[in-house]
C-alpha positions as CSV (number, residue, x, y, z in Angstrom):
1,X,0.0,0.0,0.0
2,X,1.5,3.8,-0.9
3,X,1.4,6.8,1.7
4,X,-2.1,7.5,2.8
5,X,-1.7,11.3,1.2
6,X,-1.0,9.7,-1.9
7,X,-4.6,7.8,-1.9
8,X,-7.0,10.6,-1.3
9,X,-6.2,13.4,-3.7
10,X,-8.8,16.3,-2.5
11,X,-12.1,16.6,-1.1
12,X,-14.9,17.7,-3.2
13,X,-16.7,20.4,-2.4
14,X,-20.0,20.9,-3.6
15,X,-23.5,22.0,-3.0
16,X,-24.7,18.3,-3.5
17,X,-21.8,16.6,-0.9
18,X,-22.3,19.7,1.6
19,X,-26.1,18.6,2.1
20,X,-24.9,14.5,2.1
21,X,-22.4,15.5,4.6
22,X,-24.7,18.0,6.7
23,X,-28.0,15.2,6.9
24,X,-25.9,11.8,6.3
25,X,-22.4,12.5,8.2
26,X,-20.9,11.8,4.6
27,X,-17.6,13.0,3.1
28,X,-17.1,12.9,-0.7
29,X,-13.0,12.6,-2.1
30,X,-11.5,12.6,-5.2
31,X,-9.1,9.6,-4.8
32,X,-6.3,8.1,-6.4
33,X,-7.5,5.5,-9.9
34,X,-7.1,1.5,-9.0
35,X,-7.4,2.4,-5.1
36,X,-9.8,0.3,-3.6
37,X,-12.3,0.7,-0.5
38,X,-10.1,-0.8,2.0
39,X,-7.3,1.6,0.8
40,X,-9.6,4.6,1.4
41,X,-11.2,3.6,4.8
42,X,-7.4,3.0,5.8
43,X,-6.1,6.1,4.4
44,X,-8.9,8.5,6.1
45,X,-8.9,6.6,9.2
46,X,-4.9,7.7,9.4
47,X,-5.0,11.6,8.1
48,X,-8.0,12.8,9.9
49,X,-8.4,10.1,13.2
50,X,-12.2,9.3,12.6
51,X,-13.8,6.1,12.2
52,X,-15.1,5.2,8.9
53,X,-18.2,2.9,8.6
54,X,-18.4,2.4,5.1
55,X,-16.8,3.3,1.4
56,X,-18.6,3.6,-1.7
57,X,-16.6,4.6,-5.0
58,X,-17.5,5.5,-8.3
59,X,-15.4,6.1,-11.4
60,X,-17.0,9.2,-13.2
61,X,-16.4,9.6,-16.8
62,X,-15.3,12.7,-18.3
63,X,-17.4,15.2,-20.1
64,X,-17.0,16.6,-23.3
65,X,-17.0,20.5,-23.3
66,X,-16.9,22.7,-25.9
67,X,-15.1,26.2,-26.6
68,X,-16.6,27.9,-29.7
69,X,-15.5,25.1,-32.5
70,X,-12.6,23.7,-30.2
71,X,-14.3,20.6,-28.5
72,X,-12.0,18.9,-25.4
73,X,-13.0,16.6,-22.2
74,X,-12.8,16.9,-18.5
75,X,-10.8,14.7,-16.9
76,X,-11.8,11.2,-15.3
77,X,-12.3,11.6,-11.7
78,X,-12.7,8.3,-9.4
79,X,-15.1,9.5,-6.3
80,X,-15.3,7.8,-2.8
81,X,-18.2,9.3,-0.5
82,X,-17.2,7.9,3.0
83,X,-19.5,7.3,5.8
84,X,-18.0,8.7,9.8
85,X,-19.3,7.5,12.4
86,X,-21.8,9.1,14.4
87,X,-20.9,11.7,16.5
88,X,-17.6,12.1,14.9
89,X,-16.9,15.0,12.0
90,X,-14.4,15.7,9.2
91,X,-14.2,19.6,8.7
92,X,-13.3,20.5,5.2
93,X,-13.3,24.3,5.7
């Protein structure tokens, strides 16, 4: 297994994982491709000392975008939403 800072990249921060993470004590990161959910319950449990209850992870394909006639793609993001126990908290900001 590589460094635990190496795993999760960055939180995401969004309107949608602010209200999971307000009501369901869930935190969504952006973490590293081919990590798996044992790697990520791991690597959270070490950088912020919580316990974790579950992982889920998703591998979100890009998008394409367009500029005028130049057309590109977003990058390929894999998400983990992780589940803290209750009465512990993760603060983001």
């Amino acid at each position: 297994m590589s460094n635990a800072r190496d795993i999760i990249i960055r939180p995401i921060v969004t309107e949608k994982s602010m209200k999971l993470q307000d009501t369901d004590n869930k935190v969504t990161f952006e973490v590293k491709r081919g990590s798996n959910k044992t790697e990520v319950k791991i690597a959270i449990e070490e950088i912020f000392n919580v316990k974790v209850e579950s992982v889920n992870i998703m591998n979100c394909r890009p998008k394409t975008k367009r500029v005028g006639k130049y057309v590109g793609q977003t990058s390929a993001v894999r998400k983990a939403i992780v589940k803290v126990a209750a009465g512990q908290k993760i603060n983001l900001i």
